[in-house]
MIMARLUM-756606 format. One line per 8 residues: for each residue x negated, y negated, z negated of C-alpha. Coordinates in Angstrom, 3 decimals, always signed. Each point is the difference from the previous one (the first is absolute). Example, Ala and Ser with C-alpha at 12.3 -4.5 7.8 and 13.67 -1.06 7.14 Angstrom:
BEGIN
-12.300/+4.500/-7.800  -1.370/-3.440/+0.660
end
This chain:
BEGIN
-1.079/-19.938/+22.103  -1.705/+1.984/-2.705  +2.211/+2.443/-0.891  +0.671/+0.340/+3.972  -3.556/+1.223/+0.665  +0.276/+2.140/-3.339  +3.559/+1.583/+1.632  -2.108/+0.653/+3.094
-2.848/+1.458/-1.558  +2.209/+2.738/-1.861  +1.746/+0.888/+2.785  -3.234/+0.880/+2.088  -1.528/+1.631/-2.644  +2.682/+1.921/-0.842  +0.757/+1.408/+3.650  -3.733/+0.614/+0.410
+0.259/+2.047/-3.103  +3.517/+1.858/+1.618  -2.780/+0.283/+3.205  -2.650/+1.917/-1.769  +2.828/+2.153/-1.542  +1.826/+0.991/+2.676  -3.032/+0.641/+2.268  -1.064/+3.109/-2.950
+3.465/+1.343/+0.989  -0.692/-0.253/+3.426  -3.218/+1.203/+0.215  +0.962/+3.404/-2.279  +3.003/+0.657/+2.393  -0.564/+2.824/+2.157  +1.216/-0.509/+3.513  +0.893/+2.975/+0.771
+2.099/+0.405/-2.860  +3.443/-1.447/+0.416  +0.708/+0.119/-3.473  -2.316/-2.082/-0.813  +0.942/-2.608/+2.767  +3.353/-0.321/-2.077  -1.988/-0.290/-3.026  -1.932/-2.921/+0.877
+3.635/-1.572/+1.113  +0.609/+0.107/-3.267  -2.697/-0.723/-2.138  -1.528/-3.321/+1.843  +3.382/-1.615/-0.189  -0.106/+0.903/-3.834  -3.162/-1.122/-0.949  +1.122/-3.424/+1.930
+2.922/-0.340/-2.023  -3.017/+0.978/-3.671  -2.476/-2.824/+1.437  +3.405/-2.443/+0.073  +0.928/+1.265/-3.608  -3.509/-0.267/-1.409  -0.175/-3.814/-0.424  +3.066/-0.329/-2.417
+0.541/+4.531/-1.217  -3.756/+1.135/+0.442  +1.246/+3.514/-2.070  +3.093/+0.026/+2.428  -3.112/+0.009/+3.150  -2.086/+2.753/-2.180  +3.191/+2.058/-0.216  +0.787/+0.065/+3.554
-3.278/+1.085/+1.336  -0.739/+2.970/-3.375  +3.829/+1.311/+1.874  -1.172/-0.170/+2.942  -3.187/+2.522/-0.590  +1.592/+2.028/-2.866  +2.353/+0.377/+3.259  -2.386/+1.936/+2.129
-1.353/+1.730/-3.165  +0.532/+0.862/-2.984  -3.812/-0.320/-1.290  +0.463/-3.622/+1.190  -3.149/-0.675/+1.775  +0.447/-0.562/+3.741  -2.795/-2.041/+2.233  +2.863/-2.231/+1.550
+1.405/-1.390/-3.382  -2.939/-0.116/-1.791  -1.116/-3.220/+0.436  +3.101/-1.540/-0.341  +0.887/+1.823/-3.219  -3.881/-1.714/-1.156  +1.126/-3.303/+1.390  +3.391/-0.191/-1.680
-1.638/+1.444/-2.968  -2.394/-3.083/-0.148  +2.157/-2.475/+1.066  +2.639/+1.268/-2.269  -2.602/-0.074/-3.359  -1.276/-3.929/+1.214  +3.794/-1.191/+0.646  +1.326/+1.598/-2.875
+0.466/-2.004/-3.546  +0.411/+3.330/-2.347  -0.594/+3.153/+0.333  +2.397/+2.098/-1.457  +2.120/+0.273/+3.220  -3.009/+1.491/+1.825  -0.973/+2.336/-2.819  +3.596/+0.984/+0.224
+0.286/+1.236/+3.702  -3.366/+1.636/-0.238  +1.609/+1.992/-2.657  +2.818/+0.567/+1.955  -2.211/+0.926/+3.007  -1.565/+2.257/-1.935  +3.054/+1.749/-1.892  +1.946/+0.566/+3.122
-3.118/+1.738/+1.675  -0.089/+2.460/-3.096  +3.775/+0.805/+0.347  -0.971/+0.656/+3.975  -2.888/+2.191/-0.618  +2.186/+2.363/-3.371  +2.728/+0.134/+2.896  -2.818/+0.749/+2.957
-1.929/+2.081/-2.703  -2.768/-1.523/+0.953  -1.988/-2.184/-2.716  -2.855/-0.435/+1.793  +1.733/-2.569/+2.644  +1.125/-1.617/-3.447  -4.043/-0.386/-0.601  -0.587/-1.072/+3.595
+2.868/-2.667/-0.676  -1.333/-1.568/-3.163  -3.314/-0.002/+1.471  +0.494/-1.983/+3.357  +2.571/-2.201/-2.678  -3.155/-0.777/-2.465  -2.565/-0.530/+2.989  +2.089/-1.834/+2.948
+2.922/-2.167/-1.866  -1.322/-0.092/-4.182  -3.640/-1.374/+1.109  +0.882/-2.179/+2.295  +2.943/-0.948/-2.193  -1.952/-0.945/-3.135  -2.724/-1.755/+2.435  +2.676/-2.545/+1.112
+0.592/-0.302/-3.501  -3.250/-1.180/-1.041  -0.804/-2.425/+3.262  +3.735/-1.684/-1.718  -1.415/-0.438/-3.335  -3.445/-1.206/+1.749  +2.304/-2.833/+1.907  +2.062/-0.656/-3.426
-3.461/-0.575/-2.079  -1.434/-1.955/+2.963  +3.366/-2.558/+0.482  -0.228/-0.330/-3.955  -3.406/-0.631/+0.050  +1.111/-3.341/+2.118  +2.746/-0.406/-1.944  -2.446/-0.648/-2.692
-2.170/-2.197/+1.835  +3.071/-2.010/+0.913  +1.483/+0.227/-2.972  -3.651/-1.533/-1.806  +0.103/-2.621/+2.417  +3.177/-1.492/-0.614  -1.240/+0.713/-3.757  -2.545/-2.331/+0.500
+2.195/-2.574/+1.575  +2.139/-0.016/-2.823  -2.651/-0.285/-2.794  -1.116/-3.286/+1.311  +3.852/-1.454/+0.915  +0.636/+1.315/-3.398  -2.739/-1.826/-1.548  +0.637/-3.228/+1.838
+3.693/+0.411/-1.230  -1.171/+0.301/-3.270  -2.322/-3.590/+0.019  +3.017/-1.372/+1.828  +2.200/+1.076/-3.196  -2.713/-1.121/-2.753  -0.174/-3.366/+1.817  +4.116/-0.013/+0.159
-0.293/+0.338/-3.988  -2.959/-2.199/-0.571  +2.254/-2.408/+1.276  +3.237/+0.764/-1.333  -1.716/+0.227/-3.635  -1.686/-3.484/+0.389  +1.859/-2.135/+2.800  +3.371/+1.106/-1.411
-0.580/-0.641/-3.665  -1.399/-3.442/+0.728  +3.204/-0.941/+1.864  +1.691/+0.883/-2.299  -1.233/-1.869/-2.556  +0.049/-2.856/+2.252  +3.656/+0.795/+0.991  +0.745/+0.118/-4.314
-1.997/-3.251/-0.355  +1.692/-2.074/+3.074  +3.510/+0.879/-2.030  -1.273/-0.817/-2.668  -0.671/-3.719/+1.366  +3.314/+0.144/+2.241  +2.287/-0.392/-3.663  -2.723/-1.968/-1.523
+2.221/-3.582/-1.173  -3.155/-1.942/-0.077  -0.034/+0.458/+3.589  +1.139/-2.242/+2.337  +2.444/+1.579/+2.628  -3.001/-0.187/+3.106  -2.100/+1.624/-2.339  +2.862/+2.813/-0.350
+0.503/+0.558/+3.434  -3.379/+0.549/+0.239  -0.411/+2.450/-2.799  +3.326/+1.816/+1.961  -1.576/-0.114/+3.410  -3.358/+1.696/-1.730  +2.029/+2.947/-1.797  +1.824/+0.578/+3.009
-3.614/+0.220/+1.972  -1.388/+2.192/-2.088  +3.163/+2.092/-0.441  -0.337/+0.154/+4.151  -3.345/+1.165/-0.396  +0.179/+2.546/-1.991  +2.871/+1.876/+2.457  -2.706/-0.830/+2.770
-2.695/+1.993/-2.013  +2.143/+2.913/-0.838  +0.978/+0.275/+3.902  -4.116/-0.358/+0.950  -0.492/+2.892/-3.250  +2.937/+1.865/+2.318  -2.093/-0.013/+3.493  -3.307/+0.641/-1.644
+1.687/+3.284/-1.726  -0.599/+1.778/+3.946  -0.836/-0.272/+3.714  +3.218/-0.365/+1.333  +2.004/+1.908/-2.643  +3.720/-1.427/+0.272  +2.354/-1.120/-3.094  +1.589/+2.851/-1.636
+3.465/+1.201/+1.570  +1.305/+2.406/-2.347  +1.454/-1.450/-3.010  -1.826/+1.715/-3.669  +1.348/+3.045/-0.994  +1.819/+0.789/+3.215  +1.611/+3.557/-0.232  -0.414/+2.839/+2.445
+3.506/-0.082/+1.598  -0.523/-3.934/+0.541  -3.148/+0.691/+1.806  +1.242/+2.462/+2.010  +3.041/-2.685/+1.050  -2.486/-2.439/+1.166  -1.605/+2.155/+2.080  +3.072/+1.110/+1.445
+1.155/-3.791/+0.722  -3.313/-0.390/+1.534  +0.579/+2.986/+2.734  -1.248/+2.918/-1.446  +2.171/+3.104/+0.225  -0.551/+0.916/-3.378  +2.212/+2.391/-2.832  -0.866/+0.687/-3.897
+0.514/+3.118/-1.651  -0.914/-0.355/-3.577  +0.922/+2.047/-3.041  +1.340/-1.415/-3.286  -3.117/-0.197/-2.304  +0.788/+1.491/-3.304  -2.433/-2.486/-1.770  -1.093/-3.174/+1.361
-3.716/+0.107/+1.452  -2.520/-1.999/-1.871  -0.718/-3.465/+1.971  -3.184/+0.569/+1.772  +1.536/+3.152/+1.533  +3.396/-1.724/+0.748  -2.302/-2.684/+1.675  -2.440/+2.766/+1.776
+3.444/+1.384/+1.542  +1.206/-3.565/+1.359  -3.504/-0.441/+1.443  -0.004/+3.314/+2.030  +3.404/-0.148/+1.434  -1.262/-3.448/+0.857  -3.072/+0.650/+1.440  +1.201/+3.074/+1.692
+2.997/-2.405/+1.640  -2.099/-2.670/+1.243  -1.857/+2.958/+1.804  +2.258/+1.324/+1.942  +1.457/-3.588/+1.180  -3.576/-0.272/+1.135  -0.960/+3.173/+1.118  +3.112/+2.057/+0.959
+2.575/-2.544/+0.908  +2.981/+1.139/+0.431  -0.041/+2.819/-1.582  +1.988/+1.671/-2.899  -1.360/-0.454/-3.216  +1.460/+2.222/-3.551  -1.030/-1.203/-3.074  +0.453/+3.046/-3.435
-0.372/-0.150/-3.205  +0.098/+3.437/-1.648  -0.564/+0.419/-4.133  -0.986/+3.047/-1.275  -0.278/-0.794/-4.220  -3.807/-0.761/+0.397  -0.305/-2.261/+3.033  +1.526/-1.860/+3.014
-0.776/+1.379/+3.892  +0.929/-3.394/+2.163  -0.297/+1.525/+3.421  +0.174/-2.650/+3.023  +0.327/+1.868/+3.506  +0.345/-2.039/+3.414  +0.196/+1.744/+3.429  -1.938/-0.519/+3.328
-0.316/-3.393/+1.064  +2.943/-1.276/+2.740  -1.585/-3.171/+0.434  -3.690/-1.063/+0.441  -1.827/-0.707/-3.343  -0.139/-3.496/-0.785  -3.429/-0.021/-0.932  -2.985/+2.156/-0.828
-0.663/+1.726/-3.537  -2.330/-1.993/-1.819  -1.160/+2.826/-2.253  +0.595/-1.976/-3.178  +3.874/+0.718/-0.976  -0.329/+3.826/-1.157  -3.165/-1.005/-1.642  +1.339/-2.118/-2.251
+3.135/+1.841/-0.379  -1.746/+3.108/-1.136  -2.026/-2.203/-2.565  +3.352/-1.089/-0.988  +1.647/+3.309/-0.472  -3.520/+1.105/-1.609  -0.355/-2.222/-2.754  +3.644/+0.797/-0.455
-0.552/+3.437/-1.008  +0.908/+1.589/+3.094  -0.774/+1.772/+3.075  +0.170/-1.722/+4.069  +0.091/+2.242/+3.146  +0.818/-1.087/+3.387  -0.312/+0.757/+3.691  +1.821/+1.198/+3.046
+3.049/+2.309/-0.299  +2.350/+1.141/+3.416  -1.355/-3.172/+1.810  +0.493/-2.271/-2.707  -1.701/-1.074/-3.301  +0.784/+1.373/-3.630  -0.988/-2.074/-3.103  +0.297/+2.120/-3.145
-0.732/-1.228/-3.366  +0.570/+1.390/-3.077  -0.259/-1.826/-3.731  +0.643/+0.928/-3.323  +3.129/-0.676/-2.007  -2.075/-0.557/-3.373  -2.333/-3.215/-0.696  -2.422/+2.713/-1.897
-0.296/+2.349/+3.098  -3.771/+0.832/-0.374  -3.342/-1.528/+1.838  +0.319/-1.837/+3.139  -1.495/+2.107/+2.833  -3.293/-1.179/+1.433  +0.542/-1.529/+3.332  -0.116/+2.114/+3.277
-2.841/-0.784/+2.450  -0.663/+0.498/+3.616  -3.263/+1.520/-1.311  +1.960/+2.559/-2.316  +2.185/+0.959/+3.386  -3.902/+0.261/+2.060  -1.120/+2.461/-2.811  +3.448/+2.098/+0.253
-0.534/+0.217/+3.568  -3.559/+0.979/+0.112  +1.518/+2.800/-2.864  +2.396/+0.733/+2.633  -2.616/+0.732/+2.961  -2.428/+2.076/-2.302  +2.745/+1.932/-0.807  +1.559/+0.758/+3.021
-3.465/+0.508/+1.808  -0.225/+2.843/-3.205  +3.039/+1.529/+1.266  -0.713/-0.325/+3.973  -3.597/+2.310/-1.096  +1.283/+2.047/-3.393  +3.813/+0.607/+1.695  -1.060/+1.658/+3.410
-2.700/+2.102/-2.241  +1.983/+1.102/-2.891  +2.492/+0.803/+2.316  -2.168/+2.250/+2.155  -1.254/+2.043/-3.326  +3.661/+0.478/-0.936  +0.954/+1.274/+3.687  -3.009/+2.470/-0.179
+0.660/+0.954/-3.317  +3.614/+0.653/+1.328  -1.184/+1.670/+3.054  -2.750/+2.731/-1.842  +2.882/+0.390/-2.498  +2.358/+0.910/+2.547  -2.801/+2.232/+1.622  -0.560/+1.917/-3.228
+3.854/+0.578/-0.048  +0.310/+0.893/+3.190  -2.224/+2.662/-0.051  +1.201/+1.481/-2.873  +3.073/+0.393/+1.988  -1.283/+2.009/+2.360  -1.529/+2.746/-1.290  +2.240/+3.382/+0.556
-0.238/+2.653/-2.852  -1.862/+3.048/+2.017  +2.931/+2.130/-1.735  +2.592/-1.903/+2.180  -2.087/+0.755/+3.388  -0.291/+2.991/-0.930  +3.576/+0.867/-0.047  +0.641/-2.248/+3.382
+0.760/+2.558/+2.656  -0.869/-0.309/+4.227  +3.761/-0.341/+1.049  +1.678/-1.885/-2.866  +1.929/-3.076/+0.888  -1.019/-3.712/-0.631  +2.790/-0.204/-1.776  -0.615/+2.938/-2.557
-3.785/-1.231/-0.038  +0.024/-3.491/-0.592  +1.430/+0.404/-3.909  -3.321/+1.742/-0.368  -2.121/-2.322/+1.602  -1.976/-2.895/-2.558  +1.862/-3.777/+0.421  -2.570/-1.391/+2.434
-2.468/+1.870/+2.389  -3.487/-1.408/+1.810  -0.089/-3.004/+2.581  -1.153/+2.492/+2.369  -2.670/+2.891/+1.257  -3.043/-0.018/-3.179  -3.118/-2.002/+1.424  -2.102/+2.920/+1.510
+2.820/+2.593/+0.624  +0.779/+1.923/+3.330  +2.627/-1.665/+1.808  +3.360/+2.564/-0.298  +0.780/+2.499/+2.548  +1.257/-0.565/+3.430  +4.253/+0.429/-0.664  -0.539/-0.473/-3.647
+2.826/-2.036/-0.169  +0.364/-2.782/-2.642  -3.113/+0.442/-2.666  +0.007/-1.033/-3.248  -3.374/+0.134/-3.014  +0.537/+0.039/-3.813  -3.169/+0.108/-2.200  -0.875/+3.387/-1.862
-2.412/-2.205/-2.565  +1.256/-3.082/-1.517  -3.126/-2.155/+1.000  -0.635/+1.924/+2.983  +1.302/-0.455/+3.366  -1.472/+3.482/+1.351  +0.222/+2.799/-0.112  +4.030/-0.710/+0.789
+2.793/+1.847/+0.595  +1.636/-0.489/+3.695  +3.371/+0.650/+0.460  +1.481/-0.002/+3.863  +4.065/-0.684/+0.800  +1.416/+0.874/+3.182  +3.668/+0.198/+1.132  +0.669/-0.754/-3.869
-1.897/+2.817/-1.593  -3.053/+1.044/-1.387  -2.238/+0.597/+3.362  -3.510/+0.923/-1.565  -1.757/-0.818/-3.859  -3.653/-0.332/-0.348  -2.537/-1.220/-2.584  -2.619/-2.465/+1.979
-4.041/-0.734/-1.014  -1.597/-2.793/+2.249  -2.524/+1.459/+2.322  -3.233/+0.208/-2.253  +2.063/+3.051/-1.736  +2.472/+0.802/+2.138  +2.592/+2.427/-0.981  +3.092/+0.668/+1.449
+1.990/+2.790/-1.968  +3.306/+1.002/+0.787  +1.902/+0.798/-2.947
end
């Protein structure tokens, strides 16, 4: 019922989100435009199908709606796609585990808009691009990313508090198993040496000739009652050992294909793939290996039944990776996770010498241990805590909060560094040699003119210049100073030749010379 109402809640929210988004389409389509009619018949459907995709490929959802504005313009900013290019962006960074897939399509984003604006010849829609890329999908982008490390360092956080409690729990059971074990050899010390010496004493009477034959029978009878007790006080020394904690089933010394036939006579679809050791492992790391492939199996009979499970041993000269790998569950679980079972595993594998990780993989679970081939293999590893993995994630948050304030800014400084770069350049590129006007004659074709002309010319009429002649034709300004927009020389096209060339002053020294 649950995870009903949690379907249901997704669902709304996410076609309240494709709501919002498809209404800024609507609202910036022009009516009287039937272009943009077709447009809209096109987009809302799309950004449907990005709020379907954005649950399981949130990048897949970003991509979709960066095409869909790049598609109305190259500078990329367009007041219908917008928002959903900020949503997606967000939602993208929160759903997201890494981030190198992300990094890579806003690299790719941003690459393809500088081959568009070299073949356009335009970089300054390559600056618009980068810009609305930094501001509308990068910040919202590494926002989602930090609200996902705030969740992670908030459900650790509870993990720890869980994880102390149960702590706790097992502290005191583990302290009333130990006064149950002292008591179980108080008792096997003292009660079991006495019968014994009563058990040697009543023999001792039983072949005595002196005695009659009652006398015998009773000295038998005694022998035999303490013999009886003594099997009666190692089965009591058995139950006090733990709560509930059944006779051993594996036989000492069991090897790892055994095992692994057990569990398969038990039900478990299970195969081995182990390598020939070149050396044999020392004993506490042949015995760390039986107990994770062990642990791992009774796991997924609980937990995934069912399922396939692959057990691998791979040697590589210095130590042994047992890797145990079930899928998803066909079954329901047979019971709940107790918490307990990796713990003492990964104490196991620890004092071993080695190195535990687990957790999900593809719907499944993956147990990976790996422990080292020599007895003399170095320090054992302090034991992980749930308070080291609080500390990582706090690390985590810090840093990507850093990156959500120093990213966007650094960023910024580089794209106006780039930009007053490329302004320097660009006006260095359009400054004409007064030589070359100079020999430019009234008359001359575009064609023999343009090989004279600099690379790049002005966006446009000088601030503060007279607007050109009625029947000018097509008007184009190149700087006479370097630094200087005016004075400027003016050079007029019409019908494909040179209709008039002037040098411009804006209207506080206006001077208009033909030359």
């Amino acid at each position: 019922m649950r995870a009903c109402a949690e379907n249901t809640r997704e669902r709304l929210t996410d076609l309240a989100l494709w709501v919002v988004l498809g209404s800024c389409v609507l609202l910036r389509s022009d009516p009287n435009d039937g272009g943009s009619w077709w447009w809209v018949g096109t987009g809302v459907p799309l950004l449907g199908i990005a709020v379907l995709l954005c649950r399981s490929w949130p990048l897949a959802s970003l991509v979709v709606a960066v095409t869909l504005s790049a598609w109305q313009t190259p500078e990329l900013f367009t007041a219908s796609y917008a928002p959903a290019m900020a949503a997606f962006g967000y939602l993208s960074g929160r759903r997201t585990a890494t981030a190198r897939p992300a990094l890579a399509a806003f690299g790719s984003v941003a690459l393809g808009g500088l081959v568009l604006a070299l073949v356009l010849e335009d970089l300054w829609t390559w600056f618009a691009l980068l810009i609305t890329l930094l501001l509308v999908v990068v910040v919202p982008w590494l926002f989602g990313r930090y609200v996902r490390q705030y969740a992670q360092l908030v459900s650790t956080g509870w993990r720890l508090a869980e994880h102390m409690e149960r702590e706790r729990e097992t502290a005191a059971d583990r302290e009333r198993l130990r006064e149950r074990s002292r008591i179980a050899g108080d008792m096997h010390d003292s009660l079991g040496h006495d019968l014994s010496l009563i058990a040697v004493r009543a023999a001792a009477l039983e072949v005595d000739a002196s005695l009659g034959a009652r006398q015998q029978q009773a000295a038998r009878e005694l022998r035999q009652a303490a013999a009886d007790a003594t099997a009666r006080l190692r089965d009591i020394v058995g139950v006090l050992r733990e709560d509930g904690a059944p006779a051993p089933t594996s036989p000492n010394g069991e090897s790892l294909a055994a095992l692994v036939e057990r569990a398969r006579e038990a039900g478990i679809d299970v195969t081995l793939d182990e390598d020939a050791a070149q050396t044999p492992p020392p004993p506490m790391t042949t015995r760390a290996v039986h107990r994770v492939v062990q642990e791992s199996l009774t796991n997924a009979a609980k937990h995934a039944p069912g399922a396939p499970v692959r057990v691998s041993l791979a040697y590589d000269g210095t130590a042994v990776t047992v890797t145990v790998t079930n899928g998803p569950a066909t079954g329901a679980p047979s019971s709940a996770s107790g918490g307990t079972g990796l713990i003492g595993l990964d104490e196991r594998v620890r004092l071993a010498g080695g190195t535990l990780a687990h957790g999900p993989d593809a719907g499944g679970f993956t147990v990976t241990a790996r422990l080292p081939l020599s007895a003399d293999a170095g320090p054992v590893p302090p034991a992980p805590t749930t308070a080291g993995e609080l500390h990582d994630a706090r690390r985590r948050v810090r840093r990507n909060l850093l990156q959500a304030v120093t990213v966007p800014l650094a960023a910024g400084l580089a794209l106006a560094l780039l930009v007053l770069g490329f302004r320097f350049w660009s006006d260095s590129r359009t400054v004409m040699d007064p030589a070359r006007y100079d020999a430019l004659r009234v008359g001359d074709t575009r064609a023999d003119v343009l090989p004279r002309l600099p690379r790049l010319s002005l966006d446009g009429r000088p601030a503060g210049v007279q607007p050109e002649p009625a029947g000018a034709g097509s008007c184009e300004y190149y700087r006479v100073e370097k630094y200087e927009t005016t004075p400027a020389y003016r050079l007029c096209f019409k019908d494909g030749r040179l209709a008039s060339k002037t040098v411009v002053t804006d209207v506080e020294n206006e001077e208009d010379r033909p030359r």
